[in-house]
C-alpha positions in Angstrom: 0.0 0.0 0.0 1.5 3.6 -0.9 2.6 5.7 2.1 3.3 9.1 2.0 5.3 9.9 5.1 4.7 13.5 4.6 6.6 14.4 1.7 3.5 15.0 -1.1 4.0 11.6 -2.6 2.2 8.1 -2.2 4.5 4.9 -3.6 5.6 2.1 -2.1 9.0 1.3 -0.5 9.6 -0.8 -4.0 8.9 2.9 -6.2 10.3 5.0 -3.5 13.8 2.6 -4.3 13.2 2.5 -7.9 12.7 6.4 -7.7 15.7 7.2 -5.7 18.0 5.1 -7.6 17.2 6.5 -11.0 17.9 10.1 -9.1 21.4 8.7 -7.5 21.9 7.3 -11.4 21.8 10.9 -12.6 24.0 12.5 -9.9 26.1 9.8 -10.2 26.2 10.2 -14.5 27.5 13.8 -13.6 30.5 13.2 -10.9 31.3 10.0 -12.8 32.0 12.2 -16.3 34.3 14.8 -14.2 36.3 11.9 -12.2 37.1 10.2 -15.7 38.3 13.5 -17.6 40.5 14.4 -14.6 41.6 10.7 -13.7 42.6 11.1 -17.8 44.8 14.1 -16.8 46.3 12.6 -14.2 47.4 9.6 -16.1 48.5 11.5 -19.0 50.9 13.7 -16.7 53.5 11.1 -15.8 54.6 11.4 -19.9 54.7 14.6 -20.1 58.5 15.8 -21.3 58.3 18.4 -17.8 57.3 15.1 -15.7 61.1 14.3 -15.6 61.9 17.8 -13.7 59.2 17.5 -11.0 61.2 17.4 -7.6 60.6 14.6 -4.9 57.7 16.4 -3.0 55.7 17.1 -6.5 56.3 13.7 -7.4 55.3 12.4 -4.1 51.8 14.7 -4.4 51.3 13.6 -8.0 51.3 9.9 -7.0 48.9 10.6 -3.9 46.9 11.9 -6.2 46.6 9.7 -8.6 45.7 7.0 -5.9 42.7 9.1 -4.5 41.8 9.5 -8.4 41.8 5.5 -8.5 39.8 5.7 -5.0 37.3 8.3 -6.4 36.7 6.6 -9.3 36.0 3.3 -7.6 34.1 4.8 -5.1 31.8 6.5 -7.8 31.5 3.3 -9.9 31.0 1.2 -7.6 27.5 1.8 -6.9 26.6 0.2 -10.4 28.8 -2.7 -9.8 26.5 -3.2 -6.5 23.4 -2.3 -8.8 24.2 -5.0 -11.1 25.4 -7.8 -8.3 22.0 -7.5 -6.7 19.2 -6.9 -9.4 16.3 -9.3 -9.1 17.3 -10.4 -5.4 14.3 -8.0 -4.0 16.8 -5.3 -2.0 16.8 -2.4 -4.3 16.0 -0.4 -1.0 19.1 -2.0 0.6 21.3 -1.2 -2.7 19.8 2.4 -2.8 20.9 2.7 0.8 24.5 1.5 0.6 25.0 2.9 -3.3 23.9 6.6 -1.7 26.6 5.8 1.4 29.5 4.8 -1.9 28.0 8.1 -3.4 29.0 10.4 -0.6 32.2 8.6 0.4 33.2 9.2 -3.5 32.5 13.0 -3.1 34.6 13.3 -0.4 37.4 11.0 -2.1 36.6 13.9 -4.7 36.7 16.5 -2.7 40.3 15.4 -1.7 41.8 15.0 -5.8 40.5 18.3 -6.6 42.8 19.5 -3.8 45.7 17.4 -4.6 45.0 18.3 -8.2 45.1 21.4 -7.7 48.0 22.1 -5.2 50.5 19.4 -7.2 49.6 22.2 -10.4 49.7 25.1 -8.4 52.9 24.6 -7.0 54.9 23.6 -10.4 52.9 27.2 -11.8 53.7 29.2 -8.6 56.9 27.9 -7.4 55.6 29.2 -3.7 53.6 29.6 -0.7 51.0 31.2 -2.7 50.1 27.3 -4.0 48.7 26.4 -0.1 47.1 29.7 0.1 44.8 28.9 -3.5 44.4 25.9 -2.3 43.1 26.3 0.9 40.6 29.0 -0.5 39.6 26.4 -3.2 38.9 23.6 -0.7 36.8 25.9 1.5 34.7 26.6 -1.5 34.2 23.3 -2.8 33.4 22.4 1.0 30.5 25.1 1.1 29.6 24.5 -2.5 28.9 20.1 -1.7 28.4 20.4 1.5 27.9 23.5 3.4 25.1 24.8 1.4 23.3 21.4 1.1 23.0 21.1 4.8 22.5 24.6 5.8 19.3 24.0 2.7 18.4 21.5 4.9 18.4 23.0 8.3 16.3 25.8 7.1 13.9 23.8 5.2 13.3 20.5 6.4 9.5 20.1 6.7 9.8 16.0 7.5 11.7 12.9 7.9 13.6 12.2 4.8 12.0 9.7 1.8 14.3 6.7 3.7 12.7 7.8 7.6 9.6 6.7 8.1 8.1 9.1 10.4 4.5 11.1 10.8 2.7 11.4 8.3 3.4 15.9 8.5 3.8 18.6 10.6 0.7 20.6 12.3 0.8 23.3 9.6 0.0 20.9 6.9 2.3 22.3 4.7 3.3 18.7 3.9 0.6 17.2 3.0 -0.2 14.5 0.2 -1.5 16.2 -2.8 -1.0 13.1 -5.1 1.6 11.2 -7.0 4.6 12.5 -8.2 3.6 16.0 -6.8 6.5 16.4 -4.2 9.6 17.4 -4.3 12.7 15.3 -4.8 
């Protein structure tokens, strides 16, 4: 039987899953095609003529970050590897769960390449300090941008338990009340 929960929508646990995983799918189309292009970079690097006349500590960051690339990109991937190991064994909910955990940890594996990325190029352009200070600017944006602003959206406006909580079925303004399939909000 559907259930709302409070969110504007009535499906089942089974098209709550199959709704939520097509959503992840999308997200996960979009970090997936900027983890390749940079993982591409990164492997193209190493034979590059100016690879040669990287000293110790650039080479040192270049090969951390190609191995949080390899991470990210596993991390990121993964959730269609556990998609496709479990289809037809009835636990789409279960895979939803565990591919959105993958998802997150892969932004944060991100989160740290972009930063290696960026300070292993910085410091070969710079040739100082400056490098750490772009950096660390950078890496507070990308914080606020993936995960500051996110939860501070959902601080301000969470009306009700998330799709994944079962909880009441809506506040005592009513401002979350069914109003029929497919009317709510993601």
């Amino acid at each position: 039987m559907p259930e709302s929960y409070g969110r504007g929508r009535e499906e089942t646990q089974e098209e709550r899953a199959d709704r939520q995983w097509s959503e992840l799918l999308q997200e996960l189309r979009v970090a997936q095609t900027g983890v390749q292009i940079l993982f591409g970079f990164l492997l193209a690097v190493v034979f590059q003529s100016r690879f040669e006349d990287l000293g110790p500590v650039d080479r040192d960051i270049y090969v951390v970050t190609v191995m949080l690339g390899s991470a990210t990109a596993a991390a990121l991937i993964g959730p269609v590897s556990y998609h496709r190991l479990l289809t037809g064994r009835r636990m789409k909910p279960q895979t939803v769960m565990w591919a959105s955990r993958m998802t997150v940890l892969g932004l944060i594996l991100l989160f740290c390449t972009m930063c290696s990325t960026l300070l292993l190029i910085l410091r070969v352009a710079l040739h100082n300090q400056l490098a750490l200070w772009l950096v660390g600017v950078m890496a507070l944006w990308f914080l606020a941008c993936w995960f500051l602003f996110p939860l501070w959206a959902l601080a301000k406006g969470r009306s009700g338990p998330r799709d994944d909580e079962p909880g009441d079925s809506g506040d005592a303004s009513g401002a979350d009340a069914p109003s029929g399939r497919g009317s709510g909000s993601a």
